[in-house]
OpenMM code with the backbone's topology and positions (N, CA, C; nanometers):
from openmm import Vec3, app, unit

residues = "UNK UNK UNK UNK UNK UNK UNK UNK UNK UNK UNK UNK UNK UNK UNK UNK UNK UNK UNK UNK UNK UNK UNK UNK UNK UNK UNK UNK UNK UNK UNK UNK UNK UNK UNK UNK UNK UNK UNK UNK UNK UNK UNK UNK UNK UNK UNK UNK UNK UNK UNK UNK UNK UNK UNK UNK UNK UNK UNK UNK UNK UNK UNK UNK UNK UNK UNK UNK UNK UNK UNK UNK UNK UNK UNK UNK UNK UNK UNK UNK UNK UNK UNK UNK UNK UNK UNK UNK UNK".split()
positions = [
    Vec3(3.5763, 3.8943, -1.1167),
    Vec3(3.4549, 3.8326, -1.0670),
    Vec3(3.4943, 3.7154, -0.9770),
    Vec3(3.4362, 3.7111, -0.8570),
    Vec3(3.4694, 3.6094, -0.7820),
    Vec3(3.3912, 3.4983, -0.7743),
    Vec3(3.4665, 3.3680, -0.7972),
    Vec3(3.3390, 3.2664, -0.7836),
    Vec3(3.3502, 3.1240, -0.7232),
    Vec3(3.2861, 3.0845, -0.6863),
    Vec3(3.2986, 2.9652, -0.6564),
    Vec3(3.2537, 2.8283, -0.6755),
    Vec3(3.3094, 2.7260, -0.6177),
    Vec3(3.2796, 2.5593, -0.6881),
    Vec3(3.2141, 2.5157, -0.6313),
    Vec3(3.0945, 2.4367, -0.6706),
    Vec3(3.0315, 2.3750, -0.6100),
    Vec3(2.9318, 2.2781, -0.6876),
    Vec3(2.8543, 2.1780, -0.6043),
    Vec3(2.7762, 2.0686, -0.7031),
    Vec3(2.6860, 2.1016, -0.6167),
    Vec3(2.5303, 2.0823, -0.7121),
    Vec3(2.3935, 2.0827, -0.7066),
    Vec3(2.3496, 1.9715, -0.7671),
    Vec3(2.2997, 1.8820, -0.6314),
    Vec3(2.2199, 1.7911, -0.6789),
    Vec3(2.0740, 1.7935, -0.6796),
    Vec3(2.0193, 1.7129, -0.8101),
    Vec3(1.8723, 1.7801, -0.8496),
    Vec3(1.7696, 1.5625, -0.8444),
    Vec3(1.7044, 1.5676, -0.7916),
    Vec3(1.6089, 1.5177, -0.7761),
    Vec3(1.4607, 1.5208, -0.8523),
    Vec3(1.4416, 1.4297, -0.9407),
    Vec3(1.3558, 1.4943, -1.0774),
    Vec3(1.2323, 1.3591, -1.0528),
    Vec3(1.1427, 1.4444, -0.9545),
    Vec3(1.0346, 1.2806, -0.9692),
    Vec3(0.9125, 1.3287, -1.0538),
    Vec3(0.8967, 1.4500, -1.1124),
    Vec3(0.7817, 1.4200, -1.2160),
    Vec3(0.8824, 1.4601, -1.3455),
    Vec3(0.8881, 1.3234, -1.4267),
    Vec3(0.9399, 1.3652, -1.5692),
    Vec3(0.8834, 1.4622, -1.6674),
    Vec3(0.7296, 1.4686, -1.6234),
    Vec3(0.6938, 1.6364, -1.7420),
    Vec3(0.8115, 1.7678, -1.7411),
    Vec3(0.8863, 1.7501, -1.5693),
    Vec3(1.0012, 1.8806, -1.5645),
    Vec3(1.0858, 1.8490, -1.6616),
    Vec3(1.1087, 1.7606, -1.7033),
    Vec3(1.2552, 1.7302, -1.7773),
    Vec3(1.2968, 1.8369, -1.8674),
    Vec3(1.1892, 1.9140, -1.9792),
    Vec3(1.2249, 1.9938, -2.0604),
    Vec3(1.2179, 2.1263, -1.9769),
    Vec3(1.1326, 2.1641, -1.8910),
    Vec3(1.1636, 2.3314, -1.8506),
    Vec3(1.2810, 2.3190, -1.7669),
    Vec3(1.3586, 2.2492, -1.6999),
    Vec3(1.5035, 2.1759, -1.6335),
    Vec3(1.6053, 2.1754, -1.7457),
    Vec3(1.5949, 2.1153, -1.8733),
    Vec3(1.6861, 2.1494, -1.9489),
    Vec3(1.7060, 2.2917, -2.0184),
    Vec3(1.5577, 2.3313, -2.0273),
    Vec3(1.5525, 2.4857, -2.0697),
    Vec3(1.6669, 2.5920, -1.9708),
    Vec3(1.6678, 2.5240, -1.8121),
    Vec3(1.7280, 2.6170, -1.7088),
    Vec3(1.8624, 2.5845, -1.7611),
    Vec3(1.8985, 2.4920, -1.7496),
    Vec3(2.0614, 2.4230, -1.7672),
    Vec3(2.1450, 2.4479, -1.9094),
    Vec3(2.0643, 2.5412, -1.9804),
    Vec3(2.0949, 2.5737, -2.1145),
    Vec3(2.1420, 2.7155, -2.1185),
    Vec3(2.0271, 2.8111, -1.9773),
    Vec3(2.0360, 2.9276, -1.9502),
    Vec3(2.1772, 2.9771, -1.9038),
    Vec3(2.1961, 2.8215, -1.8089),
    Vec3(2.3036, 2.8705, -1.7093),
    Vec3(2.4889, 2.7842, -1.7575),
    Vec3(2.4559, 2.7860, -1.8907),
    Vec3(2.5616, 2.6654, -1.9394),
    Vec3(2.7006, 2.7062, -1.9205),
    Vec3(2.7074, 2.8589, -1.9534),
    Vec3(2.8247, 2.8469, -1.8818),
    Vec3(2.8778, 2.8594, -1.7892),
    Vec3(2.8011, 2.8561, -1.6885),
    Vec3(2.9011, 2.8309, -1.5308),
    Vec3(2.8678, 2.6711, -1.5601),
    Vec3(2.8192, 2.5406, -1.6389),
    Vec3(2.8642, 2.4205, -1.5826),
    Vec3(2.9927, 2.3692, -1.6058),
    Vec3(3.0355, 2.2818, -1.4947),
    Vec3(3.1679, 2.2425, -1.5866),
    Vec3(3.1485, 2.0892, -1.5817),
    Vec3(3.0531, 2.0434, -1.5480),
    Vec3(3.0039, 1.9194, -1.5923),
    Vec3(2.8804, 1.8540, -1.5166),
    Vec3(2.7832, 1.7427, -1.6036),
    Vec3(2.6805, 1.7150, -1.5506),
    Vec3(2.6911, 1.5473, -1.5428),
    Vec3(2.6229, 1.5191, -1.4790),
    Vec3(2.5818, 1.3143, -1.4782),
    Vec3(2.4263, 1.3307, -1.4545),
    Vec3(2.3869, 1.2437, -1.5468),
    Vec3(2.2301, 1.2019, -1.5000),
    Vec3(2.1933, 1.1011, -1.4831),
    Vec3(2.1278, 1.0429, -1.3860),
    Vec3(2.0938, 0.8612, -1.3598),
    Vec3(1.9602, 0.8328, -1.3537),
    Vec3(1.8946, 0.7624, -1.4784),
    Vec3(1.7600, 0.7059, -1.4213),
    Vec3(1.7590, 0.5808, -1.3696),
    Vec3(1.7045, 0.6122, -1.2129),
    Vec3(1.6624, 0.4729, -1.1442),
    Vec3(1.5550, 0.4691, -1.1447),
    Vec3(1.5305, 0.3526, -1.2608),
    Vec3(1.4068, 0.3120, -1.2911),
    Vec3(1.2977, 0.2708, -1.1748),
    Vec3(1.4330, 0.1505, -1.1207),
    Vec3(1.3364, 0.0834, -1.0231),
    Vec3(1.1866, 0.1783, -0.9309),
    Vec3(1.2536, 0.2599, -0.9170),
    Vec3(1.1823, 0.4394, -0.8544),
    Vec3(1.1557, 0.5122, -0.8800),
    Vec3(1.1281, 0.4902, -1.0710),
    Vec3(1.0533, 0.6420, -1.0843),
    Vec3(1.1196, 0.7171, -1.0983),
    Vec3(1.2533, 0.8117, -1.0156),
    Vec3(1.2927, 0.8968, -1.0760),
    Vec3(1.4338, 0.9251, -1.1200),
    Vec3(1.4750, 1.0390, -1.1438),
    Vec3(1.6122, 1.0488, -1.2500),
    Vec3(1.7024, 1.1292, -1.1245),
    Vec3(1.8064, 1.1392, -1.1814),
    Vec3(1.9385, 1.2292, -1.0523),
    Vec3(2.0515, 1.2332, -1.1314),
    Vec3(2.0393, 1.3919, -1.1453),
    Vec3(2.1341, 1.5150, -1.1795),
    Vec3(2.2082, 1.5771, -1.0576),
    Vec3(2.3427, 1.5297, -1.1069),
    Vec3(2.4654, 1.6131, -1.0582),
    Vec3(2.5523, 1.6801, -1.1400),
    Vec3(2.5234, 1.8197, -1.0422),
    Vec3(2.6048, 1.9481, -1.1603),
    Vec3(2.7195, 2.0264, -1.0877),
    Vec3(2.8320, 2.0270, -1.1617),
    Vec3(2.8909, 2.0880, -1.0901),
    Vec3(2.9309, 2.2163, -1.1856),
    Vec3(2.9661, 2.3284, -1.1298),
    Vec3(2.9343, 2.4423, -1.1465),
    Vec3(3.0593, 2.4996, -1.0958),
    Vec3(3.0985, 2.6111, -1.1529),
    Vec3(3.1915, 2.7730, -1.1093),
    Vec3(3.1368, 2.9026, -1.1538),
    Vec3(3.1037, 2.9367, -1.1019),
    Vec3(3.0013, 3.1073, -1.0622),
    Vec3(2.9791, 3.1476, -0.9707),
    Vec3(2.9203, 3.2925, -0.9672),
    Vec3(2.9768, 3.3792, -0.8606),
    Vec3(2.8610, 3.3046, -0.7892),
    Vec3(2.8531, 3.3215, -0.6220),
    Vec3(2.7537, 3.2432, -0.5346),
    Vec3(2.5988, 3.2750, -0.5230),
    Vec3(2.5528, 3.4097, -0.6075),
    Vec3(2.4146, 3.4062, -0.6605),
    Vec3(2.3873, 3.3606, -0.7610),
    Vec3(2.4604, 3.3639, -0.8557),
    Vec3(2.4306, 3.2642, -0.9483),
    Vec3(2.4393, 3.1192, -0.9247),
    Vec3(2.4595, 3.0533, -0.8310),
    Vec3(2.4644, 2.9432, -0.8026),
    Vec3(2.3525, 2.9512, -0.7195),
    Vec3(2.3286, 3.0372, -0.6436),
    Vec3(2.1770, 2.9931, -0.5609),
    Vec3(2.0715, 3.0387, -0.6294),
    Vec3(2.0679, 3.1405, -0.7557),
    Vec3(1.9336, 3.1465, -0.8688),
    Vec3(1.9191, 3.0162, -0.9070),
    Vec3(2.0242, 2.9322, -0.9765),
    Vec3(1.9939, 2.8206, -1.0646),
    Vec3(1.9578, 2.6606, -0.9544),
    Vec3(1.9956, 2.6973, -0.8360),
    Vec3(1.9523, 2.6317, -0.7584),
    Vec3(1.8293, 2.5979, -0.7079),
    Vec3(1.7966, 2.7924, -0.7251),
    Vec3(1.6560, 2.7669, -0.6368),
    Vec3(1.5275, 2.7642, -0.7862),
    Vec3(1.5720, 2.8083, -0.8902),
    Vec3(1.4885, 2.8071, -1.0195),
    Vec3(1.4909, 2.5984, -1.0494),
    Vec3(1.5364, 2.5358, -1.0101),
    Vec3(1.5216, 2.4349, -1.0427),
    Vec3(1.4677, 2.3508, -0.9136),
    Vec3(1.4825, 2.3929, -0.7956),
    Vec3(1.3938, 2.3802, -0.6770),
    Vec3(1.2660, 2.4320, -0.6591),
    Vec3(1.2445, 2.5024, -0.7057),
    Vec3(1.0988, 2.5525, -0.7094),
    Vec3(1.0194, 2.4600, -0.8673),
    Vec3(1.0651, 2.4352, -0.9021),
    Vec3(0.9693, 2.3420, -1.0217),
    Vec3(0.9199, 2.1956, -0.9569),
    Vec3(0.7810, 2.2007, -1.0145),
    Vec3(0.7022, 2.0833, -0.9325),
    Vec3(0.7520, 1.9574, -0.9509),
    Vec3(0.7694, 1.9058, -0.8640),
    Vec3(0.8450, 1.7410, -0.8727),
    Vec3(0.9708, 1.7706, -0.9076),
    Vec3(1.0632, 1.8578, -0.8162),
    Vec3(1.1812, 1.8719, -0.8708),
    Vec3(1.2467, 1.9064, -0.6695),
    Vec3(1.3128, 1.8523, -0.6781),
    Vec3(1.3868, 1.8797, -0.5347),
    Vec3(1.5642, 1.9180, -0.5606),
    Vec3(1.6250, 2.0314, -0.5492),
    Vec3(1.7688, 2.0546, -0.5938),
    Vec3(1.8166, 2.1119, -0.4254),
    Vec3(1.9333, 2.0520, -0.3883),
    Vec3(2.0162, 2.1402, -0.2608),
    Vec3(2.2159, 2.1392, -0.3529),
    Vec3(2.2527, 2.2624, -0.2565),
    Vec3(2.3631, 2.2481, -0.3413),
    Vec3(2.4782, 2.2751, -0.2058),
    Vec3(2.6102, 2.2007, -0.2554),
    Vec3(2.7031, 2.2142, -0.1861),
    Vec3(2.8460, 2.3015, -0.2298),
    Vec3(2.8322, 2.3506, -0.1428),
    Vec3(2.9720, 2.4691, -0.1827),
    Vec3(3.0919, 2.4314, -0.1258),
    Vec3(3.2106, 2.4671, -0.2195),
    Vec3(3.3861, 2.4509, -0.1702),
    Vec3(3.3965, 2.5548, -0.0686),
    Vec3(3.4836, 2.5343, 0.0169),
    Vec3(3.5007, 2.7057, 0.0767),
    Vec3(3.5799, 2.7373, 0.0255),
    Vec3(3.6292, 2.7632, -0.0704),
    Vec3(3.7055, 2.8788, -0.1308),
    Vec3(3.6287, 2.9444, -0.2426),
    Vec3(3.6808, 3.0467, -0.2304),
    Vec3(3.6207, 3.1173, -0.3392),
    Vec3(3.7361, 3.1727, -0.4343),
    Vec3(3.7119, 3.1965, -0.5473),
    Vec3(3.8476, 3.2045, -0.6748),
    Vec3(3.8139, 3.3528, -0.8014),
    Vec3(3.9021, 3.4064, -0.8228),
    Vec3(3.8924, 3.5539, -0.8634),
    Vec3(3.9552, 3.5197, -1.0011),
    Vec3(3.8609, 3.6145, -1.1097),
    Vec3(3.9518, 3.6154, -1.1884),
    Vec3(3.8614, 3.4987, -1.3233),
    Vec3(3.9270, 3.4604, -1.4360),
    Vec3(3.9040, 3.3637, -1.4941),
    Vec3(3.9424, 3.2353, -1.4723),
    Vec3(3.8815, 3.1130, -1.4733),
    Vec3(3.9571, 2.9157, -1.4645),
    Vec3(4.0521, 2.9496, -1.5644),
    Vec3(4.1437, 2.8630, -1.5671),
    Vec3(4.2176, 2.8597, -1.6579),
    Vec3(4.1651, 2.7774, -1.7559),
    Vec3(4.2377, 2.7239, -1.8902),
    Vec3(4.1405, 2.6478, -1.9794),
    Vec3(4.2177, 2.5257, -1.9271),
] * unit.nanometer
topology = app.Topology()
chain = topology.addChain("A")
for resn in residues:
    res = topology.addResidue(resn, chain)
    for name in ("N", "CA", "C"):
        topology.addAtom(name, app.Element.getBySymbol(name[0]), res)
């Protein structure tokens, strides 16, 4: 399976998403290989960075399933390489 690295950053300005957003990130747990979340208060809203290894539709399902939720804005950036096979541990 070929896949690749990349981070999706997610933009969360209505907090009612918070639980159907974690519901997604639970779906897709194992392609993460790690998350950060920041609430800036001063503004209202929170910011999730995920970075991820999976094949490149699965990176643009979980992209666009968390972009399409209301008050939720996600774009994602890809490595150019792409990697075959299993990560190592």
């Amino acid at each position: 399976m070929e896949t690749r690295v990349a981070v999706i950053g997610v933009i969360i300005e209505d907090p009612e998403a918070a639980g159907r957003i974690n519901e997604i990130l639970h779906e897709y747990g194992e392609y993460i290989i790690g998350r950060m979340g920041i609430p800036y208060r001063r503004r209202g809203i929170h910011i999730i960075s995920l970075a991820v290894d999976a094949p490149q539709d699965v990176i643009s399902a979980l992209s666009g399933k968390l972009g399409r939720l209301e008050g939720v804005a996600a774009k994602t950036a890809y490595s150019n390489y792409s990697f075959s096979g299993e990560a190592d541990a």
